[in-house]
C-alpha positions in Angstrom: -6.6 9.4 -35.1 -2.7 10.2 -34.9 -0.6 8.0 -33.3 1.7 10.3 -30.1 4.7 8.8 -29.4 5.5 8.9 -25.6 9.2 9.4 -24.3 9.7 6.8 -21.2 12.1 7.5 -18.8 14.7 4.3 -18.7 14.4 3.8 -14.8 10.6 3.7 -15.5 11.1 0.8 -18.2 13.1 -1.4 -16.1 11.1 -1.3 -13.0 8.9 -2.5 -15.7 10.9 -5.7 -16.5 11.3 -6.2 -12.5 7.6 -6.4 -11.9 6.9 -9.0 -14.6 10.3 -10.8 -14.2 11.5 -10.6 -17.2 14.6 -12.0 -18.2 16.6 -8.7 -19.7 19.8 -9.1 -21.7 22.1 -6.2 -20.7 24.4 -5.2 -23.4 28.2 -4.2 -21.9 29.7 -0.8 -22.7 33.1 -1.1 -24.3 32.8 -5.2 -25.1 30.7 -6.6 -28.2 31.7 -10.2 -27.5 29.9 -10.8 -24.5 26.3 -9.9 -23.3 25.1 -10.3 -20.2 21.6 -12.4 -19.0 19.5 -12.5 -15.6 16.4 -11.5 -13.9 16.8 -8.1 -12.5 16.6 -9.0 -8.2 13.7 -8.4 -6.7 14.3 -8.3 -2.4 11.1 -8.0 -1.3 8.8 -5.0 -0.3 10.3 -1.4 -1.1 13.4 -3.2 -1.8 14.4 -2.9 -6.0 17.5 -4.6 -7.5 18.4 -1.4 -9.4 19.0 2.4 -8.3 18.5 5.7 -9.6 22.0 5.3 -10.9 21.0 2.4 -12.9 23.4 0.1 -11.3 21.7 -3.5 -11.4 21.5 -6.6 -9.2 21.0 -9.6 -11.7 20.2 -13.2 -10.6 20.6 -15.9 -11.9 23.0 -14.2 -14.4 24.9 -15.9 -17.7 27.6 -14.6 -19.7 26.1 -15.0 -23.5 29.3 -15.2 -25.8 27.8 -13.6 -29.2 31.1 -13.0 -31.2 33.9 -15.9 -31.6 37.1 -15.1 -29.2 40.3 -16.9 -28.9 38.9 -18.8 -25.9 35.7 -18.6 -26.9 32.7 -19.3 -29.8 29.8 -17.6 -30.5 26.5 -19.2 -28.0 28.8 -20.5 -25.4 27.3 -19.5 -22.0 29.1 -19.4 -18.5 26.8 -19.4 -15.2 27.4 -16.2 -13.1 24.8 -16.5 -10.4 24.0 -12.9 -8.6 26.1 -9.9 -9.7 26.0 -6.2 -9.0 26.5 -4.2 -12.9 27.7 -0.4 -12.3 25.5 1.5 -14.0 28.2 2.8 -16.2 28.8 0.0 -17.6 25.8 -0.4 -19.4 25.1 0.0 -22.7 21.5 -0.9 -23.4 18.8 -3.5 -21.4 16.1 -5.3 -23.6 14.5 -8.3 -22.8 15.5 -11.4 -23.8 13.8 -13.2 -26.9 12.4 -16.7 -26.2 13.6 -19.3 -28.5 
């Protein structure tokens, strides 16, 4: 039995993590200090927290500080609450691991 690879489309994986409510870590394009946390919003009925842009409504969203700054140090965290994140501005989406 050979094992086929599949090629997912990246909309289709994160309606995915938005119907099991996965937390997702959203890596920033253009800034390897910082990494973004949340729960991709979901509205209610017919109503996504994403678009076919891949611009993404996070809630309950944390700044994850993974490299040492002058301000800051690696694992600091600052509470964001709900944020819209163009779609450009994204780099990669994965979920987050649990400790």
């Amino acid at each position: 039995m050979s094992s086929k690879r599949v090629m997912v489309q990246p909309i289709n994986v994160i309606f995915k993590h938005l119907q099991a409510g996965t937390r997702v870590q959203i890596w920033l394009f253009d800034n390897v200090e910082q990494r973004l946390e949340g729960k991709i919003l979901t509205a209610g009925e017919g109503v996504f927290g994403f678009d076919e842009f891949m611009n993404v409504v996070l809630d309950s969203a944390e700044e994850v500080w993974v490299k040492d700054t002058k301000t800051k140090t690696a694992g600091d965290r600052n509470k964001l609450g709900r944020l819209l994140l163009k779609g450009e501005n994204i780099t990669l989406i994965q979920p987050v691991l649990s400790a």
